[in-house]
C-alpha positions as CSV (number, residue, x, y, z in Angstrom):
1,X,-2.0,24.1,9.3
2,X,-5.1,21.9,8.0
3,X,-6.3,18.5,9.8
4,X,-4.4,15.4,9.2
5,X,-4.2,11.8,9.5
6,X,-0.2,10.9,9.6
7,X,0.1,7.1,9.9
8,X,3.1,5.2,8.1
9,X,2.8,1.5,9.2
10,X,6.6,0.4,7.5
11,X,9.2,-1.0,9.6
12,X,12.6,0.3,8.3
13,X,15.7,-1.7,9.0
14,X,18.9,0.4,7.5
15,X,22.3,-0.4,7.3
16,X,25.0,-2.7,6.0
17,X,24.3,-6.4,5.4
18,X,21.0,-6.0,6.3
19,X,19.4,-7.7,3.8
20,X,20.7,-11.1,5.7
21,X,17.8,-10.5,7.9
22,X,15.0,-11.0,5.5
23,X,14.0,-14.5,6.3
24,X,13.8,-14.0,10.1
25,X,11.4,-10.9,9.4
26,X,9.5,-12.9,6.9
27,X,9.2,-15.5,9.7
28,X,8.5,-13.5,12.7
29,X,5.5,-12.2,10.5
30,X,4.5,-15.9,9.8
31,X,5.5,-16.3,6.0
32,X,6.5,-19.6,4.7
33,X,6.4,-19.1,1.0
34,X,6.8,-15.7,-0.8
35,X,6.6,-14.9,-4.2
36,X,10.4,-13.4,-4.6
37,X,10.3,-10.6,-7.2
38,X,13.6,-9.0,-9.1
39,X,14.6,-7.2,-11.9
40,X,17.0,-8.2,-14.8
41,X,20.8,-8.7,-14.2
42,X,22.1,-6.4,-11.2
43,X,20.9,-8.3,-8.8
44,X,22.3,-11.9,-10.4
45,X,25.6,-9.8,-10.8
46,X,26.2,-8.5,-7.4
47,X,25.5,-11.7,-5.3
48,X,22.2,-9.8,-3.7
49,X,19.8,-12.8,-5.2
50,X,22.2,-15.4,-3.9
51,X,22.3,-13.7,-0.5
52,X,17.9,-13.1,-0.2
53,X,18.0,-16.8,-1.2
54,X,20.3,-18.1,0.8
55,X,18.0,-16.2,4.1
56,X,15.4,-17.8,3.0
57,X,16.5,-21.1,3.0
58,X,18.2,-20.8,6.2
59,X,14.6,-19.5,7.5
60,X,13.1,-22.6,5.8
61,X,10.8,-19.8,3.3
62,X,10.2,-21.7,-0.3
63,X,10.6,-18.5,-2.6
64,X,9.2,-18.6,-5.4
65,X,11.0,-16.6,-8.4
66,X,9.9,-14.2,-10.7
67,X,12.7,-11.9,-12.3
68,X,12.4,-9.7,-15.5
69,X,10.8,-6.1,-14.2
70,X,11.9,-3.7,-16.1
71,X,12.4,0.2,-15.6
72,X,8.5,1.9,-16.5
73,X,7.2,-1.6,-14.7
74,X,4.2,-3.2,-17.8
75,X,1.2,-4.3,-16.5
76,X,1.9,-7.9,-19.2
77,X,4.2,-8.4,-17.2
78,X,2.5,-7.6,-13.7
79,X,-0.1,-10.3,-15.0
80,X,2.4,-13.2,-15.0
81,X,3.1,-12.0,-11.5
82,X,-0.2,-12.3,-10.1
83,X,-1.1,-15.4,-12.0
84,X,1.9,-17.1,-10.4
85,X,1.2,-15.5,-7.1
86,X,-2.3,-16.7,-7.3
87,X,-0.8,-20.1,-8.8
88,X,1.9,-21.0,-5.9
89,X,-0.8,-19.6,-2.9
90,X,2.3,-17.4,-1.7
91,X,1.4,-15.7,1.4
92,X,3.6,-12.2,0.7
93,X,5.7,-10.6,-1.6
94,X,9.5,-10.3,-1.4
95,X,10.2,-7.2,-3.9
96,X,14.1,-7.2,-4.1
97,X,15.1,-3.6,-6.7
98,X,14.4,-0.2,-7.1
99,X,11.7,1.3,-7.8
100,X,10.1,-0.2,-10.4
101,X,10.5,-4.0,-8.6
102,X,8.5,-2.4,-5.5
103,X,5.7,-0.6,-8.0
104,X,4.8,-3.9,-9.2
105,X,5.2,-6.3,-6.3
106,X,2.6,-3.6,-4.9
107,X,0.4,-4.5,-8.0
108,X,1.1,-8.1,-7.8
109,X,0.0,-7.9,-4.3
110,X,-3.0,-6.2,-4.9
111,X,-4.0,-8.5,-7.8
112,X,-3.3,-11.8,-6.1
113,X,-6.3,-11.4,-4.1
114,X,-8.7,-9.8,-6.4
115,X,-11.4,-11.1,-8.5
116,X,-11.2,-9.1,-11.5
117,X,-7.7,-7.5,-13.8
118,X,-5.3,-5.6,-12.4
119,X,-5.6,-2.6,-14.6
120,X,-9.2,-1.5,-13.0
121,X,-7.6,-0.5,-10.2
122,X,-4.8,1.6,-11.7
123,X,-7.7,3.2,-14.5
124,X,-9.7,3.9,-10.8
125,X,-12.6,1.8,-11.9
126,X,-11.8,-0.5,-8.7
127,X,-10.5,0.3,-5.2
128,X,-8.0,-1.5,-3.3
129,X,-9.4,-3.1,-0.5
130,X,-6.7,-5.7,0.4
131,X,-3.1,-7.0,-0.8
132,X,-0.5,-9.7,0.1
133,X,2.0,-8.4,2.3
134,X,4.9,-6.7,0.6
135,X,8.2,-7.3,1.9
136,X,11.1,-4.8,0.3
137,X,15.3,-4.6,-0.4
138,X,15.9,-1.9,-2.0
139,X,18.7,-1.5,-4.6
140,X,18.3,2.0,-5.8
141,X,17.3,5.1,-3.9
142,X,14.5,7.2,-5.5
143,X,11.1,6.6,-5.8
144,X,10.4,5.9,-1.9
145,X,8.4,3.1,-2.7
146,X,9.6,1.5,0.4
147,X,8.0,3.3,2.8
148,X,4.4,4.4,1.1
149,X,1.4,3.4,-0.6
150,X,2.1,4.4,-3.8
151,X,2.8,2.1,-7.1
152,X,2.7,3.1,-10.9
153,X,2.1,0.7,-13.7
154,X,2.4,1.0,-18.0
155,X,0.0,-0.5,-19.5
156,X,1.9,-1.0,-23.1
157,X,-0.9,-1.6,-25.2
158,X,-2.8,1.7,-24.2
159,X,0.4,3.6,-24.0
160,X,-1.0,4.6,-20.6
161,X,0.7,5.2,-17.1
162,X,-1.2,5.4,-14.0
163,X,-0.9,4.9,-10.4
164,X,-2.9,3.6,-7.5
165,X,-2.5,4.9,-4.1
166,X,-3.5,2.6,-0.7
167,X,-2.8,2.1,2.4
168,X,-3.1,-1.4,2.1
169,X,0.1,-1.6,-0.5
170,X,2.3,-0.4,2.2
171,X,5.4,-2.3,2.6
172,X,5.4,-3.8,6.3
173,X,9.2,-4.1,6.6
174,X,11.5,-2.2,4.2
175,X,15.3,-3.1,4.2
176,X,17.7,0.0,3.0
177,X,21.6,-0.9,2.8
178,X,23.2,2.1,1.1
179,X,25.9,0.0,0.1
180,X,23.6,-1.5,-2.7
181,X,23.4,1.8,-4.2
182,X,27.4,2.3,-4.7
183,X,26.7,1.1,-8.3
184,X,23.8,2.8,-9.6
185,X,25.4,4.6,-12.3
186,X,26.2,8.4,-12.6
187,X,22.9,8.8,-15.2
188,X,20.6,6.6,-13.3
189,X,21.7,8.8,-9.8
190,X,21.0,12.2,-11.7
191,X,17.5,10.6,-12.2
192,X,17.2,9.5,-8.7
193,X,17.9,12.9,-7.3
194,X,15.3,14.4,-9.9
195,X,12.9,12.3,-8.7
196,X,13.5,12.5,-4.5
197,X,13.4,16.4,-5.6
198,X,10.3,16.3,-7.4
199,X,8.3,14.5,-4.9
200,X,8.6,17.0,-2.6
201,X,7.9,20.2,-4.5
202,X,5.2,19.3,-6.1
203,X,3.1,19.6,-2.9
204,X,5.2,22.9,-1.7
205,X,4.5,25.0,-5.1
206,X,0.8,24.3,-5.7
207,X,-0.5,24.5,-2.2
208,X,-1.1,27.4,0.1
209,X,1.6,29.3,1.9
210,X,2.0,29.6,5.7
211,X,2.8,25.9,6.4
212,X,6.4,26.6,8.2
213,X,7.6,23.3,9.3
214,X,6.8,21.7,6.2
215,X,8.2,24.6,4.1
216,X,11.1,23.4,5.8
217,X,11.3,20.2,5.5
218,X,11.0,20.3,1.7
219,X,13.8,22.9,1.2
220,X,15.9,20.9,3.6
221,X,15.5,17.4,1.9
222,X,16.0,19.6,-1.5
223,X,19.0,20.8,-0.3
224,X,20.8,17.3,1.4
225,X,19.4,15.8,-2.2
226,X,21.4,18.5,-4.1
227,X,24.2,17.8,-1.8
228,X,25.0,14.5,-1.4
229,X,24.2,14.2,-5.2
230,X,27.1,16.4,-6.0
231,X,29.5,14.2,-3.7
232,X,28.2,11.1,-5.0
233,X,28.9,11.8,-8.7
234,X,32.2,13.3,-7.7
235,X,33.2,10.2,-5.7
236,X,30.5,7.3,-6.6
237,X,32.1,5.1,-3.6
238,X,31.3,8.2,-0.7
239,X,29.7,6.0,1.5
240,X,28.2,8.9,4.3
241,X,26.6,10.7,1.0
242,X,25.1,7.8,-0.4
243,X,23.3,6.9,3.4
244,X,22.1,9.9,3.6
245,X,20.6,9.9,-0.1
246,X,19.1,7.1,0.5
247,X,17.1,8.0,3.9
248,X,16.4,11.4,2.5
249,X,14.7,10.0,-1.0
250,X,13.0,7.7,1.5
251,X,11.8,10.6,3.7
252,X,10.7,12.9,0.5
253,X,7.4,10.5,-0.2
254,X,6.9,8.7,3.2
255,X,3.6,11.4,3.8
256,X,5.4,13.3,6.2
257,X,5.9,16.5,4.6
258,X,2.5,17.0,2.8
259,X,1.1,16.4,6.4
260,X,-1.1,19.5,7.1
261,X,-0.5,21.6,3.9
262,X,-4.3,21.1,2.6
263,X,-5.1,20.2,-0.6
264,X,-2.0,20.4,-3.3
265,X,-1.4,18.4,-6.5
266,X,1.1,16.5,-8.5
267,X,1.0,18.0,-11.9
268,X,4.6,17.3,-12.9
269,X,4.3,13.6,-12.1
270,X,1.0,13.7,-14.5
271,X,2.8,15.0,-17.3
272,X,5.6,13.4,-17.0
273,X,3.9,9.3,-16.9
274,X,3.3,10.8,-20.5
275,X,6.7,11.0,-21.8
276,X,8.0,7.8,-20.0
277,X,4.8,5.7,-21.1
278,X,5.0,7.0,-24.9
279,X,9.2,7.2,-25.0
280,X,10.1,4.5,-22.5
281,X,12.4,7.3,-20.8
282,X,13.8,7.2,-17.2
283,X,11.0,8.5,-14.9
284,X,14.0,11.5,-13.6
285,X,14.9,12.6,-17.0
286,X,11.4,12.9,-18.1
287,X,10.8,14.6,-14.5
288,X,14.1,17.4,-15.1
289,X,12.4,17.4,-18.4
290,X,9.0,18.6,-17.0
291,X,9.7,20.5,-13.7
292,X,11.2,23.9,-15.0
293,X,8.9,24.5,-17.8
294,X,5.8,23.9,-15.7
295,X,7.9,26.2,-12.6
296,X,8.2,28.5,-15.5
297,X,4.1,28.3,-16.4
298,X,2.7,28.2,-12.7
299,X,4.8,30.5,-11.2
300,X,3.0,33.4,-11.3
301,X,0.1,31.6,-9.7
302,X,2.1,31.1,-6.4
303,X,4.8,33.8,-5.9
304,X,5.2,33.4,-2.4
305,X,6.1,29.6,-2.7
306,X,8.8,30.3,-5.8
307,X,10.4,32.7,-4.3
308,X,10.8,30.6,-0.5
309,X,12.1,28.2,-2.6
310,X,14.5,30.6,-4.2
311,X,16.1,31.6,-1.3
312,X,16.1,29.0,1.1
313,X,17.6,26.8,-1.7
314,X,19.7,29.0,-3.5
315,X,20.0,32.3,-1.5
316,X,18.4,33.5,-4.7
317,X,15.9,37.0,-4.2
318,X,13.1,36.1,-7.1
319,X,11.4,32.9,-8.3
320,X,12.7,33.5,-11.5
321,X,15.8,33.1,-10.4
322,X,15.2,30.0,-8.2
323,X,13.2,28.2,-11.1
324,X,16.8,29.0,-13.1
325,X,19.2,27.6,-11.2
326,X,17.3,24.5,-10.7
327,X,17.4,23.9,-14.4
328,X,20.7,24.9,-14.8
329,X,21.7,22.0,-11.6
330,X,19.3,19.3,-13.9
331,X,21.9,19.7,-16.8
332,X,24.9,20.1,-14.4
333,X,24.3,16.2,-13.1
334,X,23.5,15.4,-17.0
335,X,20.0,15.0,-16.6
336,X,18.1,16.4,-19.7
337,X,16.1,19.4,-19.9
338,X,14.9,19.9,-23.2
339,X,12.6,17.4,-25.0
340,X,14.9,16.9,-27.9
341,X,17.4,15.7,-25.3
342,X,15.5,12.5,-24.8
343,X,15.0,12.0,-28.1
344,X,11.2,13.1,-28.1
345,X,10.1,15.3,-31.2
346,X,8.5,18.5,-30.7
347,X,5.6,17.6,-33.4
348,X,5.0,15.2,-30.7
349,X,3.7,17.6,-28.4
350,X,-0.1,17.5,-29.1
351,X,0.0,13.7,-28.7
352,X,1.9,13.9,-25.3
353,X,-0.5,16.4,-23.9
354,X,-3.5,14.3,-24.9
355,X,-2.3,11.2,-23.3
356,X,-1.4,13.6,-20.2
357,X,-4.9,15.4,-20.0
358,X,-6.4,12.0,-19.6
359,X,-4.5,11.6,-16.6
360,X,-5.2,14.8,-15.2
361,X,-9.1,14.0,-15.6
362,X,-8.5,10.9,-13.6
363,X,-6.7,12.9,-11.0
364,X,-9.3,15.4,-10.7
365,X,-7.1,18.1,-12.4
366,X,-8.1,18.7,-15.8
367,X,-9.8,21.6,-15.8
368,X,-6.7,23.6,-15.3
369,X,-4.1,21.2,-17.4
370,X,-6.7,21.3,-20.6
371,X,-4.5,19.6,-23.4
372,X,-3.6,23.3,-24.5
373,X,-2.1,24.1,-21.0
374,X,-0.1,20.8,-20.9
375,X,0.7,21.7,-24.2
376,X,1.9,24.9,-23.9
377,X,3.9,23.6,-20.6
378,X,5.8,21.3,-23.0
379,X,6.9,23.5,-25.8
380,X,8.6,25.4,-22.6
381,X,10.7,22.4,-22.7
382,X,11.0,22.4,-26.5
């Protein structure tokens, strides 16, 4: 074990209906008028706007509206948001989606307050040193937005995607009703569970071994992730599996289990803001895109950690064999593993791993993914 600071400041409130409570949370905090942030048409169609709305006006909370996030949030977009923000003097933000919604009410917060753009925060030439407060419902389970200090923006003109990480973009009460989640579709859950998956192996292949606990607390997540997904696809309406998706993609990137393993990275993440920020693609397929050809690359560099993996997730001897099967469970739930699958050219390659190295030299990992490693990663996946 190495020295750690744990703190997670988030207030979770799970179950059904919850979502009705919104407006006395917003009030016991104070808020009066909140910037209320939403995606396109799923939330119209379901009756979830009409029910935030309706909590906030029984809380006597003027929300002001801003829909039209898309999938890959895009920092034109994240502008309007903090111009209105700054417009309308909201006091928080209500961030009512997946993923995506929460990334950029987490922007919007951030650049509400802030003298200068947006984007020099996410290209690191600034550093968060307040927000709004960010209020969350969460529609789709994946990204564990609502419970960290993460948030990733496109910018579209630069054809770049980059992330900032800070404490003070922590959501201070997160709402989680499974039952939202009943229709996410079968591709967009494949991409979910590639994503919950991904953000906890990153940390458990390139640190160091020995950490126990959080050895087992990744392959355990991986496993109820594997799990549940397989019941959910079989039976979309399986209420137990989709609560305990939900709480486990939650857990997978709430800080708990890289507490203590030392220093680690998040090189399949880097590559993969690449593919989605030059093809638009679904953060998960680009992820079951990435993850087996760089398993496939590193492996050798941490034998010990593929082959854990192997057999407390598979009951696999050799990390050959573990790096396999996870591929071969990618295309089972129909989420692509080859580059032509998402309709990304191999002559591309060059140009993907360019855009990627950048990143990795703002992450402080570009001496080991040179544009030839990413590269040679990617035709892997070719």
């Amino acid at each position: 074990m190495f020295d750690f600071e744990f703190h997670n400041p988030t207030k979770i409130i799970f179950g059904k209906d919850k979502e009705s409570l919104i407006g006395s949370e917003l009030v016991a905090a104070g808020h009066r008028k909140v910037l209320l942030l939403y995606g396109q048409k799923s939330v119209q169609k379901s009756g979830l706007l009409d029910r935030v709305r309706r909590s906030l006006t029984e809380s006597g909370i003027a929300g002001v509206e801003l829909g039209g996030v898309v999938s890959n949030p895009v920092l034109s977009h994240t502008r309007k948001g903090v111009e209105l923000a700054r417009q309308e003097k909201v006091s928080a933000i209500l961030a009512v989606g997946g993923g995506s919604v929460l990334d950029e009410g987490k922007a919007i917060a951030v650049g509400a307050l802030a003298n200068e753009d947006i984007w020099r925060f996410y290209s690191g030439r600034a550093e968060v040193r307040k927000a709004l407060p960010l209020f969350t419902i969460l529609t789709i389970a994946a990204t564990g937005s609502e419970m960290n200090g993460n948030s990733v923006i496109t910018n579209e003109e630069t054809r770049q995607k980059y992330n900032i990480g800070s404490p003070h973009v922590y959501p201070q009460v997160s709402i989680l009703n499974p039952e939202l989640t009943h229709s996410v579709p079968p591709d967009y859950t494949a991409y979910s569970a590639v994503d919950a998956i991904a953000h906890v192996i990153e940390g458990f292949f390139t640190k160091e071994p020995g950490t126990r606990l959080q050895d087992r607390l990744v392959t355990a997540i991986v496993r109820t992730v594997m799990e549940t997904t397989d019941l959910i696809l079989a039976d979309p309406s399986h209420a137990q599996a989709r609560a305990s998706f939900m709480w486990t993609a939650t857990l997978a990137l709430n800080g708990l289990t890289p507490a203590g393993i030392g220093p680690y990275s998040f090189p399949n993440h880097m590559i993969e803001h690449s593919l989605s920020a030059l093809y638009n693609i679904p953060h998960g397929a680009g992820l079951s895109i990435v993850i087996p050809a760089w398993q496939k690359w590193y492996h050798y560099k941490n034998p010990i950690q593929f082959e854990l993996f192997a057999k407390e997730v598979f009951g696999l001897e050799t990390g050959s064999a573990g790096i396999e099967a996870l591929e071969q469970w990618f295309a089972a739930i129909g989420s692509p593993i080859r580059l032509h699958e998402a309709g990304i050219p191999a002559e591309d390659i060059e140009k993907i791993a360019a855009n990627a190295h950048d990143l990795a030299t703002l992450w402080g990992i570009g001496d080991l993914y040179t544009r030839e490693n990413i590269a040679a990663i990617l035709r892997l996946a070719a």
